[in-house]
C-alpha positions as CSV (number, residue, x, y, z in Angstrom):
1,X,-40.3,27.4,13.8
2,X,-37.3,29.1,14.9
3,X,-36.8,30.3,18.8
4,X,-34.0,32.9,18.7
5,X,-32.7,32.8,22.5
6,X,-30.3,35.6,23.8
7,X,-26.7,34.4,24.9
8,X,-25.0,34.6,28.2
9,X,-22.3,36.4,29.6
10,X,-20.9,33.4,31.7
11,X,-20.4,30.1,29.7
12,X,-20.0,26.3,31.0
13,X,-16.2,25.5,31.1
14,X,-14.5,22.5,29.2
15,X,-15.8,20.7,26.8
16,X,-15.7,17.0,24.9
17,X,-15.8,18.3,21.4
18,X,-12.4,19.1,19.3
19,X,-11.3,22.2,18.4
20,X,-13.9,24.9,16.8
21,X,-14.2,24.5,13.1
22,X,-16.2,27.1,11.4
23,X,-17.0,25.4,8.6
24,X,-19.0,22.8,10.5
25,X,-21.7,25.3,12.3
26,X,-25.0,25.9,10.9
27,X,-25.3,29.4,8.9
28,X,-22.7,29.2,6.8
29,X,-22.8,32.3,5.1
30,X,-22.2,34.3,8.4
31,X,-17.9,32.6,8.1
32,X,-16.7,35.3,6.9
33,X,-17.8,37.4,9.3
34,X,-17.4,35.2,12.2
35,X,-13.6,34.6,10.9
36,X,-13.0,38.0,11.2
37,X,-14.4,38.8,14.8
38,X,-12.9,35.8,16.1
39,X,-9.5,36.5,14.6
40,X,-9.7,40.4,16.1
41,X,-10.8,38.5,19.2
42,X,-8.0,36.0,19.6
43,X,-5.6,38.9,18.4
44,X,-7.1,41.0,21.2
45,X,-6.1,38.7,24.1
46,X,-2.5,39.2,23.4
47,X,-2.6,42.3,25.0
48,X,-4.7,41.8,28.3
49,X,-4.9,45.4,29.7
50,X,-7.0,46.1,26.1
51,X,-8.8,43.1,25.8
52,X,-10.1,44.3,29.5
53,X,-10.6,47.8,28.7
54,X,-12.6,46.4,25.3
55,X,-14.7,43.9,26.9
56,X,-15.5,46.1,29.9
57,X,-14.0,43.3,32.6
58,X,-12.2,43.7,35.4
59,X,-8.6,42.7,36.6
60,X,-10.3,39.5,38.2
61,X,-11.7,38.4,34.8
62,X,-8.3,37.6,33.4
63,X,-9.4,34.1,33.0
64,X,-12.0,35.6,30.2
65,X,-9.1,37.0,28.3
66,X,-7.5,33.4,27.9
67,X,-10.5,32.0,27.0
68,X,-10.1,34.2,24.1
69,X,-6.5,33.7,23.5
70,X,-7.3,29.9,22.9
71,X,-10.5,30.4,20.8
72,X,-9.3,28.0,17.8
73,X,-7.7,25.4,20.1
74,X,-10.0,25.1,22.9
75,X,-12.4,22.0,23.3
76,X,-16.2,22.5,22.3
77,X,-19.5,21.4,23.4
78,X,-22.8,22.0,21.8
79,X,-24.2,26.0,22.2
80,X,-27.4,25.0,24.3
81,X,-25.0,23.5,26.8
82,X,-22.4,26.2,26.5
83,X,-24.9,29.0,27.6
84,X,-25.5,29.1,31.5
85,X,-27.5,31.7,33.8
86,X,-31.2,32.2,34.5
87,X,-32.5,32.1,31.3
88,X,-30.7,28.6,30.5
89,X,-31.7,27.2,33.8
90,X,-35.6,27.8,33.3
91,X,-34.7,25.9,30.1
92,X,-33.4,23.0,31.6
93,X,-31.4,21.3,28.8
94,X,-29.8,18.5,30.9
95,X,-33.3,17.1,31.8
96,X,-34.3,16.8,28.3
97,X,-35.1,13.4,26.9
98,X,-34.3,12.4,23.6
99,X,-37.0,13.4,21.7
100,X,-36.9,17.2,23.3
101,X,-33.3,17.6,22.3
102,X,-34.3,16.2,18.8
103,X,-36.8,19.0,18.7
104,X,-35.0,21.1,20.3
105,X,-31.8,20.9,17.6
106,X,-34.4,22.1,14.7
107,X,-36.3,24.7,16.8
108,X,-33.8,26.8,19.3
109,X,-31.1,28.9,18.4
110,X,-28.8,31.8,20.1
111,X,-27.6,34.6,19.3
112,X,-24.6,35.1,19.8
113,X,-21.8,38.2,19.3
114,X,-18.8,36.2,17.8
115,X,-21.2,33.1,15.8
116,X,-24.3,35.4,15.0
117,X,-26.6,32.9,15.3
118,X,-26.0,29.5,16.4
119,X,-28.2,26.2,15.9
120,X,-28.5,24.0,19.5
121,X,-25.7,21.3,18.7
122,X,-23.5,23.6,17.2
123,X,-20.1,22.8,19.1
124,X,-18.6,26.4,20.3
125,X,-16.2,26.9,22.7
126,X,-16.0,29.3,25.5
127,X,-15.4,32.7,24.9
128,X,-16.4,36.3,26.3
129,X,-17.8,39.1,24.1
130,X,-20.9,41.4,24.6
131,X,-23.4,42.4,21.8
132,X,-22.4,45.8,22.6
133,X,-18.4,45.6,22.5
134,X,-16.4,47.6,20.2
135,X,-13.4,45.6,18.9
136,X,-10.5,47.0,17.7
137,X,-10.1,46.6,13.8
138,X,-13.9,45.7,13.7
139,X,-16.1,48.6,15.2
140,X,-19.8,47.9,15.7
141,X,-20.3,44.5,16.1
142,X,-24.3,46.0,15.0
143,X,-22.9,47.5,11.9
144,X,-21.0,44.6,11.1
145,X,-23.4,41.8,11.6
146,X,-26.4,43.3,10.5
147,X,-26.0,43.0,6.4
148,X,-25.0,39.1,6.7
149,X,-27.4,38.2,10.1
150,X,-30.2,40.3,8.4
151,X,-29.8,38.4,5.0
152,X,-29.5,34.9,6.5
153,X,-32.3,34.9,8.8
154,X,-34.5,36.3,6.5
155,X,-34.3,32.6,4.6
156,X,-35.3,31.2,7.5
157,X,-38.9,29.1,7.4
158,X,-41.6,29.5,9.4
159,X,-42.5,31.1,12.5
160,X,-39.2,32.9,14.5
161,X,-40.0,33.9,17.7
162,X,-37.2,36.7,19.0
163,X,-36.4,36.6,22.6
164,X,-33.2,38.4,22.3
165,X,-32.6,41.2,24.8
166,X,-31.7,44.8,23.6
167,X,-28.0,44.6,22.8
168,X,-28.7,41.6,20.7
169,X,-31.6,42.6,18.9
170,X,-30.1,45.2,17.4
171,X,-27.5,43.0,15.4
172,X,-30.1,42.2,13.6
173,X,-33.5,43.7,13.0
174,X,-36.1,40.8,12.0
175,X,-39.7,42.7,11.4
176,X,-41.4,40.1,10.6
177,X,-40.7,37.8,13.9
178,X,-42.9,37.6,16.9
179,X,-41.5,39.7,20.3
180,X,-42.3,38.5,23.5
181,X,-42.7,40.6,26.2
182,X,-41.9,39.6,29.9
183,X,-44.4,41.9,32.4
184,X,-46.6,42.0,35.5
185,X,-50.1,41.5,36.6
186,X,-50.5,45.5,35.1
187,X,-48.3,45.6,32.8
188,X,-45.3,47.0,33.8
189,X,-42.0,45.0,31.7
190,X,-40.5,42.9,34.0
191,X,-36.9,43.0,34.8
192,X,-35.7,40.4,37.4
193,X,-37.9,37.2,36.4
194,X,-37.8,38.4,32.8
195,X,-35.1,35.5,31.6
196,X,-36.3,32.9,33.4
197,X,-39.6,33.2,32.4
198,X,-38.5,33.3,28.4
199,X,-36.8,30.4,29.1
200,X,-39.5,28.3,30.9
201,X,-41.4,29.5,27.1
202,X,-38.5,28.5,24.9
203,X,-38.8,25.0,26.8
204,X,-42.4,24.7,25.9
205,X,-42.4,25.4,22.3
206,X,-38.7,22.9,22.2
207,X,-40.8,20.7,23.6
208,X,-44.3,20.5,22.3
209,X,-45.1,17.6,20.2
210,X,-45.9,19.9,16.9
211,X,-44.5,23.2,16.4
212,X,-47.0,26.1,16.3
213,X,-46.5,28.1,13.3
214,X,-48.8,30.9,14.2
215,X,-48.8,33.3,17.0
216,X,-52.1,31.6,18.1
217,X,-50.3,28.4,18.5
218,X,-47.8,30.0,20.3
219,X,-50.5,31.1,22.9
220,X,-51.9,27.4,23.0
221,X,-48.3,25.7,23.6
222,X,-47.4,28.4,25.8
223,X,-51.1,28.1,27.5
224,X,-51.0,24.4,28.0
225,X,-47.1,24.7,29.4
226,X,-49.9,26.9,32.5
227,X,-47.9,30.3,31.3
228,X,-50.0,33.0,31.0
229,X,-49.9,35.0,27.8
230,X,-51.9,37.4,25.9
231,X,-51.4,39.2,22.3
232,X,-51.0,42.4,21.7
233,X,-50.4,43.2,18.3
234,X,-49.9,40.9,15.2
235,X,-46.6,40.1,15.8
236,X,-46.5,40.6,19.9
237,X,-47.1,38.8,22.8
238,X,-46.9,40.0,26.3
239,X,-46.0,37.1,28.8
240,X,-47.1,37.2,32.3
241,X,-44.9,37.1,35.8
242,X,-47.0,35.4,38.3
């Protein structure tokens, strides 16, 4: 099973790990590509005013930019600790014992603009770059990732549940994955508790004891977790705000 988890825009600073190295993150086939937008990325920060302009930051997010500048040198720490914000606190990483963050490495992933897809240990550093940024001397990061993204996570086994949001989902289109979708007591989609309720389910399936490889299973894991959730179409499941 594979939990495809949307990124954040804010990331934890710091880091224990050594510099990023490409060559040691999993999905090796997407280097090439993630050479490239990091390279336009680092190349980018040199001039600030269009590194703002291109990332769509303010004056007061200067710090972002030099996050960028020091992409290849900066320290790194694994991408499920890297990630912060609502979604990532529902998921709770730091409280995980042992054996969660053993299942966790095999069963979460995020998404990611500048890695594609990353697995949980993966060390990254921090960086800042939307799903939906135009970079110059790249373009579409959608048209460029979606060739090598589609290609790579179509080898991947088993049951892939997509939680990305919008921006992200369209890097990569993955039909045959399960969609999960946040909404109320009548249905209506849910926008405010919509991450932190994907996260409180990405926790459950990282953590159950055997992962489900069907969408019923989901429904039990996510059942027994006390979510409430209901399918709605063979690959879809509606989850429920209470």
């Amino acid at each position: 099973m594979l939990v495809l988890l949307p990124p954040s825009e804010t990331k934890a600073a710091g880091g224990e790990g050594g510099p990023l190295d490409l060559d040691a993150l999993s999905f090796a086939e997407l280097n090439p590509v993630r050479r490239k937008i990091a390279d336009a990325l680092v190349d980018l920060a040199a001039d600030v005013p269009a590194s703002l302009a291109a990332l769509g930051l303010s004056e007061r997010q200067g710090a972002e930019v030099e996050r960028n500048r020091a992409l290849y040198g900066a320290p790194t720490m694994p991408a499920l600790r890297r990630y912060t914000g609502v979604l990532y606190d529902a998921l709770d990483v730091n409280s995980f014992s042992a054996a969660e963050w053993r299942r966790a490495a095999g069963r979460l992933a995020v998404a990611s603009a500048l890695f594609g897809v990353l697995r949980a240990r993966d060390r990254v550093p921090a960086y800042r770059l939307s799903g939906g940024s135009v970079l110059p001397g790249v373009g579409s990061l959608g048209e460029l990732w979606r060739p090598a993204l589609e290609a790579e996570l179509s080898t991947v086994d088993g049951l892939v549940v997509d939680l990305r949001s919008g921006a992200y989902a369209k890097l990569a289109r993955l039909p045959t994955a399960v969609t999960v979708r946040v909404v109320t007591g009548n249905g209506v989609t849910v926008s405010h508790h919509n991450k932190a309720y994907k996260g409180r389910l990405a926790r459950a399936l990282a953590g159950a004891t055997r992962p489900p490889s069907t969408v019923a299973g989901l429904l039990s894991v996510a059942s027994a977790a006390g979510l409430r959730v209901e399918r709605t179409g063979e690959r879809a499941v509606e989850l429920f705000a209470e």
